[in-house]
N, C-alpha and C positions, 0 to 999 in steps of 0.2 A: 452322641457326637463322637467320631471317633479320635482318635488319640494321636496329637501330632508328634512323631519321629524325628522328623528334619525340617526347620525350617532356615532357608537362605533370602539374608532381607537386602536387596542393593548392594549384592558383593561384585568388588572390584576387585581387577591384580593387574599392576603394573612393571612393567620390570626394564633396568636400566641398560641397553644395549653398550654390549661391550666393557661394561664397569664390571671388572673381575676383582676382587680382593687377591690379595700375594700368599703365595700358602706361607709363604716367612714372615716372619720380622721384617728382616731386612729387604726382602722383595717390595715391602708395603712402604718401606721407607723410600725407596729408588722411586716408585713410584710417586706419591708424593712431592719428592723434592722434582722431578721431573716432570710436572703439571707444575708447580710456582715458578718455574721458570720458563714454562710454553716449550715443553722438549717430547719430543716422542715418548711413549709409556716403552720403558728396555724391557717389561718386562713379557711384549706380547709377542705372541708366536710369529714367526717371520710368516708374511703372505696373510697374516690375519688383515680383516678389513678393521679398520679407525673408523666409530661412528663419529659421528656431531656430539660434543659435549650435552648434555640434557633429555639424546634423546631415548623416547622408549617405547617402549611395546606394549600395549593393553592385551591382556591374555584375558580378561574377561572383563565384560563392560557392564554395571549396573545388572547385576544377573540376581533376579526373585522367584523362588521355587519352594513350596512346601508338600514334604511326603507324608501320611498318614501310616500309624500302626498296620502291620502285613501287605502292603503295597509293594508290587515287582516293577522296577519303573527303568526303565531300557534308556542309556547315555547315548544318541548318533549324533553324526554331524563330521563333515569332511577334516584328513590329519591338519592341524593347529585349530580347530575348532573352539578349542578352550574344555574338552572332556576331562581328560588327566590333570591338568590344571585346578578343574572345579573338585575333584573326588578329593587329591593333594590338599585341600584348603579345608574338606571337610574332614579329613582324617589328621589332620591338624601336623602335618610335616613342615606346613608352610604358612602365613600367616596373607588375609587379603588384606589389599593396599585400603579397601574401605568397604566398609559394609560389617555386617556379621550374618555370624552362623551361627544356630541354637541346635542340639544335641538332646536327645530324648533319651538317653542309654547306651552303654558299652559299642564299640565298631569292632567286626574283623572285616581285614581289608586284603586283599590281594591287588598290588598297584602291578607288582611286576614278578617275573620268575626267583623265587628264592626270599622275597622280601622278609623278614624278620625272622629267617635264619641263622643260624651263625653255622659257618662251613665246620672249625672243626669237631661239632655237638655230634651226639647219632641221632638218628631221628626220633627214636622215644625221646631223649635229653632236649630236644626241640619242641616235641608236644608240652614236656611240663613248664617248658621256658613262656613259650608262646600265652599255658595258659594261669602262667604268676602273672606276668603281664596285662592282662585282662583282668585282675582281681582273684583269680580261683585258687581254692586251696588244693593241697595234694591231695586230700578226703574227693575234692568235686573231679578233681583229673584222672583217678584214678578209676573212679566208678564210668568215667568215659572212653580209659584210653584200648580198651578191645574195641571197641565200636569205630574207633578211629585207622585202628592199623585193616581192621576186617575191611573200611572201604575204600583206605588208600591203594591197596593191591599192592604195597610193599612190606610184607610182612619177614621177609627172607632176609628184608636188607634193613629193617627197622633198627638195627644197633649197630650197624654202618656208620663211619662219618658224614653228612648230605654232601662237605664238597664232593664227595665219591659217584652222588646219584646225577644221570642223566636231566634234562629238563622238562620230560614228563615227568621223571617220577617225582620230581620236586616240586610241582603240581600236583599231581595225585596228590602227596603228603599235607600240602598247606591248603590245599581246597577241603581235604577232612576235616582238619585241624579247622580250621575256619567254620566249616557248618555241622559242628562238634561241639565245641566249647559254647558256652555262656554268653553269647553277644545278642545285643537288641537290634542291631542295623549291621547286615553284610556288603558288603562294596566290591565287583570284581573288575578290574578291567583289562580285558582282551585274553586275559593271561589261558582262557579254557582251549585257546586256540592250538596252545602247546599240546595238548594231551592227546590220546588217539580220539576217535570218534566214536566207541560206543561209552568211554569213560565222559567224554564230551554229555552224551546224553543220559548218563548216570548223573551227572553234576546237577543236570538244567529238573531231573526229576527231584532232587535231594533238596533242590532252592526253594521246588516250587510244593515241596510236602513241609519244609520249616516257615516255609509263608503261610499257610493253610493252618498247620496243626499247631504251630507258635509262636502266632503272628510274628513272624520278625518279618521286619522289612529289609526287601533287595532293592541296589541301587546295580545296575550292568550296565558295562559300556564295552560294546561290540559291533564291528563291520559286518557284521555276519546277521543277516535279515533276518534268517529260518530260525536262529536262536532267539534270538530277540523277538518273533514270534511265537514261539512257543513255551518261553518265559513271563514275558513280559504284558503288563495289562493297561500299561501307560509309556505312554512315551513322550520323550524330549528331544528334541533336534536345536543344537549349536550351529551359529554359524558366527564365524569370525567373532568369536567370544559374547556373542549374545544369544538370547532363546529367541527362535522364530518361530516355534509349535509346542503347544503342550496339551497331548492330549491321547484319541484313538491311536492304538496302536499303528494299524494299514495306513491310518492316513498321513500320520508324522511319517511312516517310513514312504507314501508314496511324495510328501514334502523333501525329505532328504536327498531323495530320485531325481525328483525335477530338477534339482539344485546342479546336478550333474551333467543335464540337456543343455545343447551349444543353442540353437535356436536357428543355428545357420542352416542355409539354403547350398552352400560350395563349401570344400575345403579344397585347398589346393597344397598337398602333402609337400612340395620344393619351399615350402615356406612355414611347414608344420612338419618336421619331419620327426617329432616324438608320437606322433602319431601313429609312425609303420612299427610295428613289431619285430618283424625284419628287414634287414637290407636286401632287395633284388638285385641281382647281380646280371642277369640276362633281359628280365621282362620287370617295370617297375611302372606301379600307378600312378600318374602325373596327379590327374585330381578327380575328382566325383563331385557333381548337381545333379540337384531336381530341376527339369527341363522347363516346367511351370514357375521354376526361380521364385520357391515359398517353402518355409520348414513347415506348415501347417497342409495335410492332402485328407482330400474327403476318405471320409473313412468308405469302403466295400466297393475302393476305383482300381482303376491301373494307376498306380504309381510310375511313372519314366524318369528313370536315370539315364545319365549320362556320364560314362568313364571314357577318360584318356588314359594312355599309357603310353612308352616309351621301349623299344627290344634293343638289342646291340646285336642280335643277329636273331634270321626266321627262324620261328616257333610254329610248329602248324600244330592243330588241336587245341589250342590254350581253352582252359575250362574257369569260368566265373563262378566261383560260391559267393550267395549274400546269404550271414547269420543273423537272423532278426533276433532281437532280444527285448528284455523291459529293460526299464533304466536300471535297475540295481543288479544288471549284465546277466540276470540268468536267461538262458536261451531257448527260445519259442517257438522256435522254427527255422528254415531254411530251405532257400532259393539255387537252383542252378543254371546256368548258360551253356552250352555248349557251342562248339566251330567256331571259335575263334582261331585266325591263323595272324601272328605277331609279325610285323616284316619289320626288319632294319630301317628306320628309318628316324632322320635325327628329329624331324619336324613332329614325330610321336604320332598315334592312332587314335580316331574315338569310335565309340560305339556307345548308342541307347540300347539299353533292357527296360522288361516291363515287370515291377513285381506287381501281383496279383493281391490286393488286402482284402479280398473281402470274406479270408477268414479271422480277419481282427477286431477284436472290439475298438473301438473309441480308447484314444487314450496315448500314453506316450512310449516313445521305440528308440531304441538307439541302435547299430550295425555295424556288420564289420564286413569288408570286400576280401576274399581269397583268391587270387590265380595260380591254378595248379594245372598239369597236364596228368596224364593217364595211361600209362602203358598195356600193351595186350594182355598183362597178367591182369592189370586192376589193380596197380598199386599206385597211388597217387604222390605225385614230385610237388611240392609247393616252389612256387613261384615268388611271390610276393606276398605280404602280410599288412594289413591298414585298418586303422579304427574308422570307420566309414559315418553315414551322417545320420543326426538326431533326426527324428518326425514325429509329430503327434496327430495323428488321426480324429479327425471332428466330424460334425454329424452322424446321422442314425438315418438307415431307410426302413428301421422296423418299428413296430407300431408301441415300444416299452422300452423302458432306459436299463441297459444293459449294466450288473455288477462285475465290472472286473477281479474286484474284491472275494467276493463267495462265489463264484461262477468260471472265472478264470479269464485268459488273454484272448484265447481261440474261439472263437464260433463255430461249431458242426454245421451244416444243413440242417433245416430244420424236418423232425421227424415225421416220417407220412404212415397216415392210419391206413391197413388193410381190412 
């Protein structure tokens, strides 16, 4: 049976909105005596919002989760999720409102850039802080600390002060240091995002050889799919401080995806206007539907959209790009229109397009609308900018059920023998 690491039984974290402690004495007093008498707190920042006395926030709700010895186990789940909150709870910075957490062995954690640094140390003086810290002797540090500077790539600046160092290299340094020393359970979160990208994928191989070769167990939490793919062998998806998946990698992350799908049939941007990317300033998209007026379109049809839009003066040429994408935005393809001519006009324009799906599998899409125009060199003007509308694709006209997962989003033609 293998060997439990982490286990998290019914943890809670509540927190009291608005109830700030006074960094004084005297601040704490003011305050104080200013609630026994029903008086404004003097001590909150002007323009701060006044909760309701009692009330709070659940940052994590009844949250049960056990990790096993050399398990790489990927944190998603949209920002407040309750991710950094849960790591916070188990690297024990903070305490849950109820529940417990059980501990199999030493943690190195990386919550945020710089964390258990101290700016004015050099960064050797940091390695051996970092690893008294964790229990290790100077004999165990010092038999590590070439293998530490060798992978942080700052070897030139190793007896620098760190407030000196950038916030790669202050990454580099504590991600060595962290999968270096002596710990039974690593915890990273988001923080690889700082570094460049081949040290990026230096990290994800160095995680995924101390999970393999000694046993230690990863806990990551990252927006970034392809890492958490290629790390990770389990996943967990938070939502609004609970778990709603635990388990295949693809599938929690195609859970977290969905989570992101509107479901809508219209949007009408004069009423969602964090939507546009841009402000148009000549030619601007009023709104986009599906003409069938359903987010759900058989999968290998015509798709019919419908755009309005709105010019302040004629535009001839105007060009429509649709970007199809999967839910977690990476991009699959795209669509264009051409001849469009925008006239002045207050009461706005519309036009149906037809996108073509029948190179998509089944499954679900989200897009984006661009109007740009084109001049005789080939250089393109944008126009307007819009998060355009979710769809999921249902049905199959072929004769086996299509993996998106191992096979991909796109359908070729199917191959003909000679």
């Amino acid at each position: 049976m293998e060997e439990s690491m982490l286990k998290i039984d019914g943890v809670s974290k509540t927190y009291r909105l608005g109830q700030i402690g006074g960094t004084t004495l005297r601040e704490e007093l003011q305050r104080r005596r200013a609630k026994r008498r029903g008086l404004e707190d003097p001590t909150r920042k002007i323009g701060a919002r006044s909760h309701a006395d009692g009330e709070v926030f659940t940052a994590l709700d009844n949250v049960s989760l056990e990790v096993k010895k050399g398990e790489r186990v990927g944190l998603i789940g949209h920002n407040g999720a309750g991710k950094s909150t849960l790591l916070k709870l188990i690297t024990r910075i903070t305490a849950p409102s109820a529940g417990r957490i059980y501990l199999n062995g030493r943690v190195a954690s990386m919550l945020e850039v710089g964390t258990g640094f101290h700016g004015e140390l050099t960064g050797r003086e940091n390695i051996y802080m970092n690893g008294a810290i964790l229990g290790m002797t100077k004999k165990e540090i010092d038999a590590k600390i070439e293998d530490i500077i060798d992978f942080s790539e700052v070897r030139q600046f190793i007896d620098t002060p760190v407030k000196r160092y950038s916030s790669g290299m202050y990454v580099k340094l504590a991600f060595s240091v962290a999968a270096h020393l002596n710990s039974e359970i690593m915890i990273m979160d988001e923080v690889l995002a700082v570094g460049d990208m081949a040290f990026q994928n230096k990290c994800i191989e160095k995680m995924v050889d101390v999970s393999k070769a000694e046993g230690r167990t990863v806990l990551y939490v990252s927006h970034n799919m392809s890492t958490i793919r290629q790390l990770c062998k389990r996943v967990v998806v938070l939502s609004h401080g609970k778990v709603v998946y635990d388990g295949d990698v693809e599938e929690g992350i195609g859970v977290y995806s969905g989570m992101n799908l509107s479901g809508d049939w219209k949007i009408d941007y004069q009423r969602h206007p964090e939507l546009r990317w841009s402000c148009g300033q000549v030619v601007r998209i009023r709104s986009v539907e599906f003409v069938n007026q359903s987010y759900f379109q058989v999968a290998s049809s015509k798709i019919r959209m419908r755009i309005r839009w709105q010019s302040e003066r004629h535009v001839d040429n105007v060009c429509l790009r649709v970007e199809v994408k999967k839910p977690d935005r990476t991009i699959i393809g795209t669509a264009c229109g051409f001849g469009i001519n925008a006239r002045e006009d207050e009461l706005g324009e519309e036009a149906t397009f037809v996108l073509d799906s029948s190179g998509l599998v089944p499954g679900g899409y989200t897009s984006n609308y661009i109007l740009f125009t084109t001049d005789s060199l080939g250089s393109n003007t944008t126009l307007d900018c819009v998060r355009g509308l979710d769809f999921e694709l249902v049905g199959s006209d072929s004769g086996f059920i299509w993996n998106p997962v191992n096979w991909g989003h796109i359908r070729f033609p199917d191959l003909v023998l000679e």
